[in-house]
Biopython code that builds the backbone (N, CA, C, O; Angstrom):
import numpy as np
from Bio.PDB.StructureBuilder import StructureBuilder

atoms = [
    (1, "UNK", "N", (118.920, 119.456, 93.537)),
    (1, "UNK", "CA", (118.914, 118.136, 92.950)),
    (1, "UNK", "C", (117.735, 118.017, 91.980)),
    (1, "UNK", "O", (116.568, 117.983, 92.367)),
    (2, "UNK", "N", (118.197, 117.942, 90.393)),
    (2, "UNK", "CA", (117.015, 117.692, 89.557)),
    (2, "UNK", "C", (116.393, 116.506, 89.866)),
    (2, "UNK", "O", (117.167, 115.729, 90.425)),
    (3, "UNK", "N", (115.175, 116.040, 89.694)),
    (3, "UNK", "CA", (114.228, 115.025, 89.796)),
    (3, "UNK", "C", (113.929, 114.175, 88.032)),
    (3, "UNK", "O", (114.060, 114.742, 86.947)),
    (4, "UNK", "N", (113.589, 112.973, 88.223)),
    (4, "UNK", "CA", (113.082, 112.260, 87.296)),
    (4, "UNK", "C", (111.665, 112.031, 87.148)),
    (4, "UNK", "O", (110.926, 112.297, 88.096)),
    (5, "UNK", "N", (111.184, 111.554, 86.037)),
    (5, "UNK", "CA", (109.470, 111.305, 86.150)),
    (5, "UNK", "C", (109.437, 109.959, 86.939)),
    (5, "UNK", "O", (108.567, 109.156, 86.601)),
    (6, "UNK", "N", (109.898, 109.775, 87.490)),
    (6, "UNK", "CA", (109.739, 108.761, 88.501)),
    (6, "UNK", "C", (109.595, 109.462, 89.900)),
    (6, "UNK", "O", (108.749, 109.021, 90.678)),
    (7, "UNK", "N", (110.246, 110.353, 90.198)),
    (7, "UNK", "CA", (110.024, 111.215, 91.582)),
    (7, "UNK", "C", (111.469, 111.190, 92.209)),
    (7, "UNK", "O", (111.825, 112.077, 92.984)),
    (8, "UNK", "N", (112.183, 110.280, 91.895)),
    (8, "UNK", "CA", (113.658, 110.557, 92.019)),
    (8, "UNK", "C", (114.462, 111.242, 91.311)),
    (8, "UNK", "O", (114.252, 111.981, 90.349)),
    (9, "UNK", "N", (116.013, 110.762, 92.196)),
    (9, "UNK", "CA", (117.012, 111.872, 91.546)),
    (9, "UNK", "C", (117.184, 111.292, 89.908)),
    (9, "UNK", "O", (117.179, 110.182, 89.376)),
    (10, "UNK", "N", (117.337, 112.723, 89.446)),
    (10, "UNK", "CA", (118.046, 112.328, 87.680)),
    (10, "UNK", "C", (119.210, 111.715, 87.162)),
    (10, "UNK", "O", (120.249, 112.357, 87.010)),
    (11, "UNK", "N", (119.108, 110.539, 86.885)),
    (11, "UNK", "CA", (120.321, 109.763, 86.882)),
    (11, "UNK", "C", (120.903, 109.715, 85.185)),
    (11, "UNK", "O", (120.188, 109.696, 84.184)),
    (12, "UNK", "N", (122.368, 109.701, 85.235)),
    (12, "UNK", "CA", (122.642, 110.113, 83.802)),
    (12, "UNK", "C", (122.204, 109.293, 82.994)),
    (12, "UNK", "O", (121.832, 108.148, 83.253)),
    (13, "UNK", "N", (122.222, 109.986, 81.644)),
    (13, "UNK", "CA", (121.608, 109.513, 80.620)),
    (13, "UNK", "C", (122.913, 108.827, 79.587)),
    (13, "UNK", "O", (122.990, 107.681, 79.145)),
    (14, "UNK", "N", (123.772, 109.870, 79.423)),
    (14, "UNK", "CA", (124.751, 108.867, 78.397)),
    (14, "UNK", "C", (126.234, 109.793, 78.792)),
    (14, "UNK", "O", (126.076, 111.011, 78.878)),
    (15, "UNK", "N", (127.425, 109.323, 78.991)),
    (15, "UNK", "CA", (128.464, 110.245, 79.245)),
    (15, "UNK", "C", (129.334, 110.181, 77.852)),
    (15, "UNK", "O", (130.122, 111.015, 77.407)),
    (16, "UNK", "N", (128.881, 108.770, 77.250)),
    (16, "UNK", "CA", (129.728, 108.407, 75.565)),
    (16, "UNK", "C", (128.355, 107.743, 75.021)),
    (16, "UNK", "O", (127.827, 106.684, 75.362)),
    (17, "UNK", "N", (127.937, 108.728, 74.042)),
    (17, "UNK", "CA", (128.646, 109.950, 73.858)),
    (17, "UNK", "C", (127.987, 111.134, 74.587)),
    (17, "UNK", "O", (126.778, 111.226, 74.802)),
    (18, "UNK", "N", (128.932, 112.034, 74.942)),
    (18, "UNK", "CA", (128.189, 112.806, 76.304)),
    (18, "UNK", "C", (127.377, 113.791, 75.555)),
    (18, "UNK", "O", (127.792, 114.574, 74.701)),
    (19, "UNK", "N", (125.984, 113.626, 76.051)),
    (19, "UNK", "CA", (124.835, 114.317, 75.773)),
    (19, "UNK", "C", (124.465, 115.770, 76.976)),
    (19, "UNK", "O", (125.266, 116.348, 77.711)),
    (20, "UNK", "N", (122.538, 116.097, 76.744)),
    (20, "UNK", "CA", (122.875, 116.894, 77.436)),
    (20, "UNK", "C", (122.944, 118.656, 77.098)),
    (20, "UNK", "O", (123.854, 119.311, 76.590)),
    (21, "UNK", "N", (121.820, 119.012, 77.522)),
    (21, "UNK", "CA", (121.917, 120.552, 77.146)),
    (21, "UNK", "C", (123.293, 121.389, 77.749)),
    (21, "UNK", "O", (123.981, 122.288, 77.267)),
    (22, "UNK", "N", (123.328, 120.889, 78.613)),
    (22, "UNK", "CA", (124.861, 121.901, 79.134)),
    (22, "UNK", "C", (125.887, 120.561, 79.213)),
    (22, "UNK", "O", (126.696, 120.474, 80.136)),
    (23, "UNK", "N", (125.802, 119.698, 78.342)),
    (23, "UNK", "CA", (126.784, 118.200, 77.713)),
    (23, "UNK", "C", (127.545, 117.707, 79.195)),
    (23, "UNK", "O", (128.747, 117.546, 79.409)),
    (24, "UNK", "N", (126.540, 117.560, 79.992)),
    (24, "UNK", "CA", (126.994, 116.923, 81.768)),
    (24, "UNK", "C", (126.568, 115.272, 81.795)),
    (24, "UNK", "O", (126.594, 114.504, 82.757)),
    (25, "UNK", "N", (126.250, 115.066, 80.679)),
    (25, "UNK", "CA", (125.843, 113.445, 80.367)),
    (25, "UNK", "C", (124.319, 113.181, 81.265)),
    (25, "UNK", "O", (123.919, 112.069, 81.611)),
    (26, "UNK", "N", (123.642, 114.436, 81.520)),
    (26, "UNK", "CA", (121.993, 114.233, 81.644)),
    (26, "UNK", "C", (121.119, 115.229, 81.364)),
    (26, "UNK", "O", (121.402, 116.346, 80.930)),
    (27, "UNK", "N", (120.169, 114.844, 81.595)),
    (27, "UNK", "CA", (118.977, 115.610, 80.670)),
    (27, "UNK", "C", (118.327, 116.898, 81.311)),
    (27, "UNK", "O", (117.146, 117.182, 81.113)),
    (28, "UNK", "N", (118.995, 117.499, 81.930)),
    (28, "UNK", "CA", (118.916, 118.904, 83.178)),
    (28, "UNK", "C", (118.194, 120.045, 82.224)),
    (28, "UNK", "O", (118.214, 120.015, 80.993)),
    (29, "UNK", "N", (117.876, 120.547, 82.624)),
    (29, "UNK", "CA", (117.145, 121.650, 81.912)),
    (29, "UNK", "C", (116.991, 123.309, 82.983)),
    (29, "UNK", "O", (116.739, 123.343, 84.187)),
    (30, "UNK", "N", (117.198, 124.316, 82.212)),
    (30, "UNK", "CA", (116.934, 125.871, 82.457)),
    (30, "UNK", "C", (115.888, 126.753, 81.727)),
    (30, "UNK", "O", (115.120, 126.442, 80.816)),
    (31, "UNK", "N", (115.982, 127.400, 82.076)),
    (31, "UNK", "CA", (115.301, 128.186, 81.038)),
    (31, "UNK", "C", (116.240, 128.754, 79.656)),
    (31, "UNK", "O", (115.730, 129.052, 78.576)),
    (32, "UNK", "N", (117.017, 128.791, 79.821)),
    (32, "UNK", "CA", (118.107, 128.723, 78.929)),
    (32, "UNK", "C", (117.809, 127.647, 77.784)),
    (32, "UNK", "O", (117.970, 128.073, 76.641)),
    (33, "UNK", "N", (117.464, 126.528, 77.895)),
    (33, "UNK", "CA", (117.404, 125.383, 77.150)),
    (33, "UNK", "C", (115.817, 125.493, 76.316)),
    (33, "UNK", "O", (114.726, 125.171, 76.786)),
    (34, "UNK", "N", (116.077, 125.988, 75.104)),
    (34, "UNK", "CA", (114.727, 126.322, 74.648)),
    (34, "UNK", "C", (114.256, 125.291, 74.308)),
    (34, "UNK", "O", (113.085, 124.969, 74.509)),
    (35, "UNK", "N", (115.495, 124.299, 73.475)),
    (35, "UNK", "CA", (114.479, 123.280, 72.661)),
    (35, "UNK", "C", (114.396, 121.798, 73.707)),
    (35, "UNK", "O", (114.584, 120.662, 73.271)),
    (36, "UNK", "N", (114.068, 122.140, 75.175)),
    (36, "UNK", "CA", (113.719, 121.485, 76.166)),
    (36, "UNK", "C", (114.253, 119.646, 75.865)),
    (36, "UNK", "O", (113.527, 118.753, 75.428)),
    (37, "UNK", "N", (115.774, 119.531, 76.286)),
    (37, "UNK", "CA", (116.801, 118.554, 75.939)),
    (37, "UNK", "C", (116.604, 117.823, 77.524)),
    (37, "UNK", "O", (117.180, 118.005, 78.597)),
    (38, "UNK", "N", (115.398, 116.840, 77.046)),
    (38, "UNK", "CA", (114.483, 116.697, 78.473)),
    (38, "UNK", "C", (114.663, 115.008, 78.404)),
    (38, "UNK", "O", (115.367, 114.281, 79.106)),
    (39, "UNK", "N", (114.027, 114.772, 77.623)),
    (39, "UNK", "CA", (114.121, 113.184, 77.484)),
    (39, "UNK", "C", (114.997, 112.205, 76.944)),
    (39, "UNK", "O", (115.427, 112.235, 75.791)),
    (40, "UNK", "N", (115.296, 111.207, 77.919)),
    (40, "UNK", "CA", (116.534, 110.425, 77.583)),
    (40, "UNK", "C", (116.083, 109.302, 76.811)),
    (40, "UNK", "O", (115.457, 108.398, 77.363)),
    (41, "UNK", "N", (116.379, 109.272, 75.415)),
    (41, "UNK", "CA", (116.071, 108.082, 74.615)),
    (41, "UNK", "C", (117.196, 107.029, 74.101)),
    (41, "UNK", "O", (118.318, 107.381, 73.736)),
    (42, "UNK", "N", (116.790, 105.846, 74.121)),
    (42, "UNK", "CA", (117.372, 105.223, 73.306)),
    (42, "UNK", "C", (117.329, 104.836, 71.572)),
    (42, "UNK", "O", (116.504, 104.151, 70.968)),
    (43, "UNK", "N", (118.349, 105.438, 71.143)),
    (43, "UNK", "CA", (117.847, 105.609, 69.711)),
    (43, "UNK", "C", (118.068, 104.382, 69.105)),
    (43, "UNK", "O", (118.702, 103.480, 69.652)),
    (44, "UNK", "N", (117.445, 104.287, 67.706)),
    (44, "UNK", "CA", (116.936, 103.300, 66.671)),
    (44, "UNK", "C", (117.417, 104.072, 65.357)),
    (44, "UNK", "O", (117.549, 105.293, 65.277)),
    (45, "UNK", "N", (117.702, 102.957, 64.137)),
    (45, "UNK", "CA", (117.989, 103.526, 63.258)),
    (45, "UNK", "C", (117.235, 103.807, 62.422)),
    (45, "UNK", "O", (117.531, 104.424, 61.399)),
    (46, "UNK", "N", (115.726, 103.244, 62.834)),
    (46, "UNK", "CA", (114.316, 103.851, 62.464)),
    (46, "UNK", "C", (113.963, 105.177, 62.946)),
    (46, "UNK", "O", (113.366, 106.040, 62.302)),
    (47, "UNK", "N", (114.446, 105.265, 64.302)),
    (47, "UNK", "CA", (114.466, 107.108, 64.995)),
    (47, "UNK", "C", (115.184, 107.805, 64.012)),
    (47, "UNK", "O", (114.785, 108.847, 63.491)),
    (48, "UNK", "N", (116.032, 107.349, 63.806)),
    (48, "UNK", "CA", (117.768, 108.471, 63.423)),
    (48, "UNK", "C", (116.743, 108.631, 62.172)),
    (48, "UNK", "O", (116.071, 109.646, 62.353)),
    (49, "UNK", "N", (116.390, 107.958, 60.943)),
    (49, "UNK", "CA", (116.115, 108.264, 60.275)),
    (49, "UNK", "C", (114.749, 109.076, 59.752)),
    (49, "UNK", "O", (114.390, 109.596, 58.696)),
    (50, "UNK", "N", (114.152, 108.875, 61.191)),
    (50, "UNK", "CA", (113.036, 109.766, 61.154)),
    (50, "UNK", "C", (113.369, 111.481, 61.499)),
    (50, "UNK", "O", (113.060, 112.556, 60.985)),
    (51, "UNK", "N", (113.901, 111.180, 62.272)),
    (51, "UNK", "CA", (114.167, 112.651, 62.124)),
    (51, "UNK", "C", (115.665, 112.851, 61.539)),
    (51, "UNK", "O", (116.035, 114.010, 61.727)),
    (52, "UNK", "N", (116.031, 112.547, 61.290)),
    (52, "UNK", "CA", (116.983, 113.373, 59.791)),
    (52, "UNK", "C", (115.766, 113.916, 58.950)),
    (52, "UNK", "O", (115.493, 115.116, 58.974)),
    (53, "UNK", "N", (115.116, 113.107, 58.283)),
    (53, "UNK", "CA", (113.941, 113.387, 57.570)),
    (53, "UNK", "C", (113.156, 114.478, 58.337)),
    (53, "UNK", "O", (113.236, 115.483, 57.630)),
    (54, "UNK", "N", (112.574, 114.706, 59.234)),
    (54, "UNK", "CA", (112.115, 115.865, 60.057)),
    (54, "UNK", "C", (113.083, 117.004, 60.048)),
    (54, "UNK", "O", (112.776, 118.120, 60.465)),
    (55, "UNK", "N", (114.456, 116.651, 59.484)),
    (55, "UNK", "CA", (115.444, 118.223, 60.205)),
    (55, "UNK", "C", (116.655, 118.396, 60.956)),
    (55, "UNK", "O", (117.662, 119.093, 61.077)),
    (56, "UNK", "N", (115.943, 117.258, 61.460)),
    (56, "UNK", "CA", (116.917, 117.204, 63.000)),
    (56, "UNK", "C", (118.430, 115.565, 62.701)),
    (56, "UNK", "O", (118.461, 114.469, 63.260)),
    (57, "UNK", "N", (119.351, 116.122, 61.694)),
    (57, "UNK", "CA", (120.131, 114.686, 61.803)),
    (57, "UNK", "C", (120.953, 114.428, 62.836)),
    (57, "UNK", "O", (121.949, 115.144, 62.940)),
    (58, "UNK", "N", (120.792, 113.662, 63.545)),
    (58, "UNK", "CA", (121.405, 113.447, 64.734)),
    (58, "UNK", "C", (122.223, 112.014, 64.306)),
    (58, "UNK", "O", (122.861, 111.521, 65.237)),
    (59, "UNK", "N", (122.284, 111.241, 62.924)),
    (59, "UNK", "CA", (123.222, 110.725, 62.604)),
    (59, "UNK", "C", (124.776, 111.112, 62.241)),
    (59, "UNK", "O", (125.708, 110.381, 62.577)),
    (60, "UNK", "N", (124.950, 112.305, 61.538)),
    (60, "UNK", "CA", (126.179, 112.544, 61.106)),
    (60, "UNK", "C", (127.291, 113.904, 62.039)),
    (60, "UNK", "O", (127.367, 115.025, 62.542)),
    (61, "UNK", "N", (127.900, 112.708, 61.723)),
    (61, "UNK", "CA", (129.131, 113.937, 62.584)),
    (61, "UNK", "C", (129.012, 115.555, 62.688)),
    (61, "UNK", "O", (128.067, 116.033, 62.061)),
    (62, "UNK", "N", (129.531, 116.117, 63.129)),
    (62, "UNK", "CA", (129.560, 117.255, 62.959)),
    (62, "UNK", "C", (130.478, 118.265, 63.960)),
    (62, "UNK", "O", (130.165, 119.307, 64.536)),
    (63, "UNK", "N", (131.940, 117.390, 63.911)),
    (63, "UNK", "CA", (132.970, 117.504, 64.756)),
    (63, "UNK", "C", (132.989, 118.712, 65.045)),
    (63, "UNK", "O", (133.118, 118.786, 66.267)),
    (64, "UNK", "N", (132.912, 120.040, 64.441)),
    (64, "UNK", "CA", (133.418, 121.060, 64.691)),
    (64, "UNK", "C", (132.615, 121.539, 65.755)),
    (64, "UNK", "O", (133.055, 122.541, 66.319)),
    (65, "UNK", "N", (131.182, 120.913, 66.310)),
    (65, "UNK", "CA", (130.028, 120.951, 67.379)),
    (65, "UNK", "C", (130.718, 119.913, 68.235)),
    (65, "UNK", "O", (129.909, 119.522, 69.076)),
    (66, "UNK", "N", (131.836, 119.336, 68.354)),
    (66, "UNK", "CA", (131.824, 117.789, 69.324)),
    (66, "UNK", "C", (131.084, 117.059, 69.286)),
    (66, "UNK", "O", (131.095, 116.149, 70.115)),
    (67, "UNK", "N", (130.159, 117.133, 68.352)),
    (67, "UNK", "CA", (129.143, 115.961, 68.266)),
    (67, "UNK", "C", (129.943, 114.740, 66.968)),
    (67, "UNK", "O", (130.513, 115.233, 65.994)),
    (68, "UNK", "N", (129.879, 113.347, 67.123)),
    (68, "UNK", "CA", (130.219, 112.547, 66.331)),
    (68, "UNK", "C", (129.003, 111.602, 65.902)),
    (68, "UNK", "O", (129.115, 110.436, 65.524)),
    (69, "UNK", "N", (127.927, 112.264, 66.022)),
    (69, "UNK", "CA", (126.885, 111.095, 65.460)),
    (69, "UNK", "C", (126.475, 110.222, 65.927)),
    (69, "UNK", "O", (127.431, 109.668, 66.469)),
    (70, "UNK", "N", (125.554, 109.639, 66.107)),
    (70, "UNK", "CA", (124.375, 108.718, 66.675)),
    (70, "UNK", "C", (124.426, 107.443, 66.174)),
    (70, "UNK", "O", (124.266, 107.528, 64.957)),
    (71, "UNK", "N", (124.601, 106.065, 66.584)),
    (71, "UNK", "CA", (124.333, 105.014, 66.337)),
    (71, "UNK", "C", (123.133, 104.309, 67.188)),
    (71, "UNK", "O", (122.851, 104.658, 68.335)),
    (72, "UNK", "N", (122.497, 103.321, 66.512)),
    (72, "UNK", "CA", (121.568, 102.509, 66.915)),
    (72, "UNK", "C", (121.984, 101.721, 68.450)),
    (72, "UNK", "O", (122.579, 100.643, 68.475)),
    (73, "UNK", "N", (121.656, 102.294, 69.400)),
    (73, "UNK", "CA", (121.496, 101.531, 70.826)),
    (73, "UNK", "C", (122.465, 102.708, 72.012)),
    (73, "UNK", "O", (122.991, 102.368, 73.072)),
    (74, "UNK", "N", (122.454, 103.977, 71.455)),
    (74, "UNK", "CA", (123.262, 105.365, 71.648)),
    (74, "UNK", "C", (122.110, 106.221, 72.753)),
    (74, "UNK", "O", (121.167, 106.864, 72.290)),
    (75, "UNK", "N", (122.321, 106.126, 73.988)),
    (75, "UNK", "CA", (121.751, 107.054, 74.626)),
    (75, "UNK", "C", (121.538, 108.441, 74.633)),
    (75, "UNK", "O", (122.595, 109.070, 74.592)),
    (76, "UNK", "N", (120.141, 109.381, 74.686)),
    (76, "UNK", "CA", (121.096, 110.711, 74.260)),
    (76, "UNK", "C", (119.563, 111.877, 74.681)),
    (76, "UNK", "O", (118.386, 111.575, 74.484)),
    (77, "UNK", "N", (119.969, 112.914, 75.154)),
    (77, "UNK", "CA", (119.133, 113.615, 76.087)),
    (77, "UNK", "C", (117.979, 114.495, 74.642)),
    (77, "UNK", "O", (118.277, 115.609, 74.212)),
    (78, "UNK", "N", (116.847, 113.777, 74.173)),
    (78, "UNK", "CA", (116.301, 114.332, 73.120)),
    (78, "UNK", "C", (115.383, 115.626, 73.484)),
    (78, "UNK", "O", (114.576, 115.631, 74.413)),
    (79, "UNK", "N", (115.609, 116.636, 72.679)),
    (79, "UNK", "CA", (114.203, 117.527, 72.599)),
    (79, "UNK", "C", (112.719, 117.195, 72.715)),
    (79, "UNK", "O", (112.275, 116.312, 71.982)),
    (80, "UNK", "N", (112.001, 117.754, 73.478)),
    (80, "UNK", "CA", (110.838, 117.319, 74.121)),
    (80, "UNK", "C", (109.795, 117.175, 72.647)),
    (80, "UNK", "O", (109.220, 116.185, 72.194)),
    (81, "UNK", "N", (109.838, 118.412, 72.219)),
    (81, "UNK", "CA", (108.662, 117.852, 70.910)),
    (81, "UNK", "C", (109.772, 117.153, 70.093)),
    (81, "UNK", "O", (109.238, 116.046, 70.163)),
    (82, "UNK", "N", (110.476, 117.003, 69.639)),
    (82, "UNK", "CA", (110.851, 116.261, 68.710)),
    (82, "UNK", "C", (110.496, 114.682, 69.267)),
    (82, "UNK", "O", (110.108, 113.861, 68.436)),
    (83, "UNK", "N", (110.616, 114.353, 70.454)),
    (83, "UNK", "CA", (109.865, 113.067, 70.962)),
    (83, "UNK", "C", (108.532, 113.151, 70.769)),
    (83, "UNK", "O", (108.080, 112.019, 70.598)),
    (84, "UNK", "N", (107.607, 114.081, 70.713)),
    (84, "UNK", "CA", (106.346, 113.888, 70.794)),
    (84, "UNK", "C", (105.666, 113.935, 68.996)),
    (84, "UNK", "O", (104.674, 113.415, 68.485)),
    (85, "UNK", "N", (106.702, 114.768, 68.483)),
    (85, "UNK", "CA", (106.513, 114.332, 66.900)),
    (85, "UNK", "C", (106.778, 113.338, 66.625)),
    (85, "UNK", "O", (106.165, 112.873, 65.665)),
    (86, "UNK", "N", (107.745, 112.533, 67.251)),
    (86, "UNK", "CA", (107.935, 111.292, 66.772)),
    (86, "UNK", "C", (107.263, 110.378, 67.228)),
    (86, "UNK", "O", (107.478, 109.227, 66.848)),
    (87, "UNK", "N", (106.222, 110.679, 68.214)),
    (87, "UNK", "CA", (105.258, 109.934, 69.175)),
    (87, "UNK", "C", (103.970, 109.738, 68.005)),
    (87, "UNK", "O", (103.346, 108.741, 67.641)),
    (88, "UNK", "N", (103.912, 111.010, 67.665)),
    (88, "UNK", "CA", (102.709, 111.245, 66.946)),
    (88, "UNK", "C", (102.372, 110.912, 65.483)),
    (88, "UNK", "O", (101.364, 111.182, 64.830)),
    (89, "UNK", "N", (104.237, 109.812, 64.929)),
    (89, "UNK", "CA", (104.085, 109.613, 63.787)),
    (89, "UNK", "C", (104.376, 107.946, 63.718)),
    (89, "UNK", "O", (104.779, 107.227, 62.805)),
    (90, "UNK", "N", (103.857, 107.590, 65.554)),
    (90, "UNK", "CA", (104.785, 106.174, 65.734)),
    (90, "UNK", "C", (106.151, 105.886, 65.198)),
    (90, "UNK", "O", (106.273, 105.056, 64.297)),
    (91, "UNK", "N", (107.077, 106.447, 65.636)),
    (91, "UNK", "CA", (108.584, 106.385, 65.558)),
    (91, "UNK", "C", (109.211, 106.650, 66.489)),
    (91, "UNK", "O", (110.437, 106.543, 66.484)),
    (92, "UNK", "N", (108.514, 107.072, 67.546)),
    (92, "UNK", "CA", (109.035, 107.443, 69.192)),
    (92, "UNK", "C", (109.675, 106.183, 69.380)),
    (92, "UNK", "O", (109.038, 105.132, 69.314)),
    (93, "UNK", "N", (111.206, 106.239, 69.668)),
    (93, "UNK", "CA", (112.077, 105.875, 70.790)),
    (93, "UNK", "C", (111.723, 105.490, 72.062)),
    (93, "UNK", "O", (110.851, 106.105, 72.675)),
    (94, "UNK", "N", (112.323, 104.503, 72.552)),
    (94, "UNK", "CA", (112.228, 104.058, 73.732)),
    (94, "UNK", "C", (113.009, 105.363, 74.722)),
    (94, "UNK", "O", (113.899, 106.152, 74.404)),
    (95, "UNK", "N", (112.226, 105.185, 76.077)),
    (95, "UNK", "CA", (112.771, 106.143, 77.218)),
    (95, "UNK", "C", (113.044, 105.517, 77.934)),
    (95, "UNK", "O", (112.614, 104.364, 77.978)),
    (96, "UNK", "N", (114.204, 106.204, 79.142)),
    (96, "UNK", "CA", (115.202, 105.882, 80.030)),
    (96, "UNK", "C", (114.288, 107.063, 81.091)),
    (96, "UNK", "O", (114.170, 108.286, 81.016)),
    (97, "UNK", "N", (113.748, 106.052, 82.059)),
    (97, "UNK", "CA", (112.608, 106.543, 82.753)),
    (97, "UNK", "C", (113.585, 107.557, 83.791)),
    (97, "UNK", "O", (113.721, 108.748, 83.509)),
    (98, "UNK", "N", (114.073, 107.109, 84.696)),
    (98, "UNK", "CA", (115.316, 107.405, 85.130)),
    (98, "UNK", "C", (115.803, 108.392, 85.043)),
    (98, "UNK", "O", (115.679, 109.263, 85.904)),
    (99, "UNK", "N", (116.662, 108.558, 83.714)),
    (99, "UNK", "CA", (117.042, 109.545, 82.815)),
    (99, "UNK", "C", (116.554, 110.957, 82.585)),
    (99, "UNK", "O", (117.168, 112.021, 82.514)),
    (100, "UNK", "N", (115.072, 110.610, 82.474)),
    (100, "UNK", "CA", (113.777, 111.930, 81.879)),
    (100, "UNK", "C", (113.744, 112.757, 82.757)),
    (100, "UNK", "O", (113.113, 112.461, 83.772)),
    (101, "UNK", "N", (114.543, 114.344, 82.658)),
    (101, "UNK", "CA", (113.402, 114.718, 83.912)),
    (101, "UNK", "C", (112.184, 115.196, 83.963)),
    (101, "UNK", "O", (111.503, 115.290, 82.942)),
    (102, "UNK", "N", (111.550, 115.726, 85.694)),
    (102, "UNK", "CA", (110.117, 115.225, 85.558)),
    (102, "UNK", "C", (109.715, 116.504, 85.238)),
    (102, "UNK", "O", (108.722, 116.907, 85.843)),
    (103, "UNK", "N", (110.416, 117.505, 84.160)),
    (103, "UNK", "CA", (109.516, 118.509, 83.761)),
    (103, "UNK", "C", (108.907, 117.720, 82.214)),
    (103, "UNK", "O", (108.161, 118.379, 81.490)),
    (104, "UNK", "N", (109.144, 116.862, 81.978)),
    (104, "UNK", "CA", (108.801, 116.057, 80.790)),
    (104, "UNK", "C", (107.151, 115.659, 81.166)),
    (104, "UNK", "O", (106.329, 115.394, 80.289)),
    (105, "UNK", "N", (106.854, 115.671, 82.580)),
    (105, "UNK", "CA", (105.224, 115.267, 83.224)),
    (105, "UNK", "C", (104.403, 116.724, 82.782)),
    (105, "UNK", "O", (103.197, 116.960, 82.856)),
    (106, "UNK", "N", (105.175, 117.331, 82.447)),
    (106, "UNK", "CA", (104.054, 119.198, 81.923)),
    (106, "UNK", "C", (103.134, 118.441, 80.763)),
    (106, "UNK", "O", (101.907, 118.480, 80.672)),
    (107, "UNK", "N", (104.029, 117.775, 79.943)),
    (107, "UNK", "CA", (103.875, 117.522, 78.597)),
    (107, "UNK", "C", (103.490, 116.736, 78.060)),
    (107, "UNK", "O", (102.806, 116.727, 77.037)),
    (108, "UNK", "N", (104.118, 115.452, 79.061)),
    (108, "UNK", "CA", (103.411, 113.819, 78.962)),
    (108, "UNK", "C", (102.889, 113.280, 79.639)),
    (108, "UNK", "O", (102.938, 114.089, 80.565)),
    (109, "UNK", "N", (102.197, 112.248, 80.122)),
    (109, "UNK", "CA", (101.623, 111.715, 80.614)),
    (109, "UNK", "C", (102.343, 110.610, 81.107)),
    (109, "UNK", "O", (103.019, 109.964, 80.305)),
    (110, "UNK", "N", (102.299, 110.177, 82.689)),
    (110, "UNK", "CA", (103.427, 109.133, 82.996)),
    (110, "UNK", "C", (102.950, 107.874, 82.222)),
    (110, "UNK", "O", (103.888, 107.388, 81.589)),
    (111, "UNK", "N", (101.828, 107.221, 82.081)),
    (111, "UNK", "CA", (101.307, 106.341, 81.637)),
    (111, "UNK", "C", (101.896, 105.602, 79.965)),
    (111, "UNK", "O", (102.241, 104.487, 79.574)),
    (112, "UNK", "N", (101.764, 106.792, 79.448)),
    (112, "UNK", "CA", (102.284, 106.856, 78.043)),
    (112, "UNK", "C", (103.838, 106.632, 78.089)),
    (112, "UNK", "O", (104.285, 105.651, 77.494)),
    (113, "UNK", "N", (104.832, 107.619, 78.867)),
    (113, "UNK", "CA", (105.915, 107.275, 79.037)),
    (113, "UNK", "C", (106.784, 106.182, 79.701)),
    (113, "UNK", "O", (107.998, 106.008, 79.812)),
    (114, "UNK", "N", (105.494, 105.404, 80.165)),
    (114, "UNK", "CA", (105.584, 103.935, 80.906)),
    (114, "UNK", "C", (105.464, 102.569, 79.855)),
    (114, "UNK", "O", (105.621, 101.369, 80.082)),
    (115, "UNK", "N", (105.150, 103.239, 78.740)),
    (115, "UNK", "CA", (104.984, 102.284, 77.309)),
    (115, "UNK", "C", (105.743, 102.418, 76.687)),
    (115, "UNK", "O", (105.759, 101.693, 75.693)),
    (116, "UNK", "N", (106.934, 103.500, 76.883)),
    (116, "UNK", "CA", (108.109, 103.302, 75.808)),
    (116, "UNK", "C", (109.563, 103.408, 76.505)),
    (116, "UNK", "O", (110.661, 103.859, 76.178)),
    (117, "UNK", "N", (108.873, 102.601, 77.913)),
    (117, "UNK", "CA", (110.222, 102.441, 79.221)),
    (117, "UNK", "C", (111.213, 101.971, 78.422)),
    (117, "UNK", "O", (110.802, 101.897, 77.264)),
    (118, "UNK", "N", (112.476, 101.579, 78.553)),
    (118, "UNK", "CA", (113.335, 100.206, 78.544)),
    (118, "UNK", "C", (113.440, 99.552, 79.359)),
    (118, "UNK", "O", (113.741, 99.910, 80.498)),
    (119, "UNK", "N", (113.217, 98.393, 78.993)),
    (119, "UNK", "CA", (112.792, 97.533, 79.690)),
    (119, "UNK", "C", (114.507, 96.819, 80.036)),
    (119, "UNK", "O", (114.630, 95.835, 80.765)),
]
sb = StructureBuilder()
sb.init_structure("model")
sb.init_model(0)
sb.init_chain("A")
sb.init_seg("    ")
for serial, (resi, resn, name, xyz) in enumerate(atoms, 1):
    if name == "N":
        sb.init_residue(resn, " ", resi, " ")
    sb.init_atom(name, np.array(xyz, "f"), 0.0, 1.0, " ", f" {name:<3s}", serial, name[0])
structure = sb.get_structure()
């Protein structure tokens, strides 16, 4: 049973649209999972557009991946630095405490991740 940064079980993050390093609608992680698809955010269309701009567009379709693109209020299991770049440029997304699991505590600090809860 994976754990959350809360100390509980990992509760899903989004099933529509289903996210997810191995796309189980939560934020589970292996060693397999390099770019560490750890934290469950709620995205903004201030996020989306920050990282499109960074690289990473997580707005536009890209059916032939099953992915259909990201809208504003879209749950979705994000890459660990790509949250912390976006931390570090104030554009960090709100987190789904819940959601996160607690290998996301290597990296962050619960305190910090307690400031961009959803409330």
């Amino acid at each position: 049973m994976a754990l959350n940064v809360l100390g509980s079980e990992l509760q899903p993050c989004s099933l529509e649209p289903l996210t997810g390093f191995f796309r189980d609608g939560c934020c589970n992680t292996n060693a397999e999972d390099v770019g560490m698809h750890t934290v469950c955010v709620r995205v903004t269309d201030d996020f989306l557009a920050f990282s499109k701009s960074a690289g990473n567009d997580l707005s536009t379709p890209a059916p032939q991946y099953g992915f259909f693109g990201l809208s504003e209020g879209d749950q979705w299991c994000l890459c660990l630095p790509r949250w912390i770049e976006a931390y570090n440029a104030n554009m960090a997304p709100q987190i789904v405490l819940e959601a996160t699991h607690v290998s996301v505590l290597e990296h962050i600090d619960l305190d910090v991740l307690e400031r961009f809860a959803v409330r």
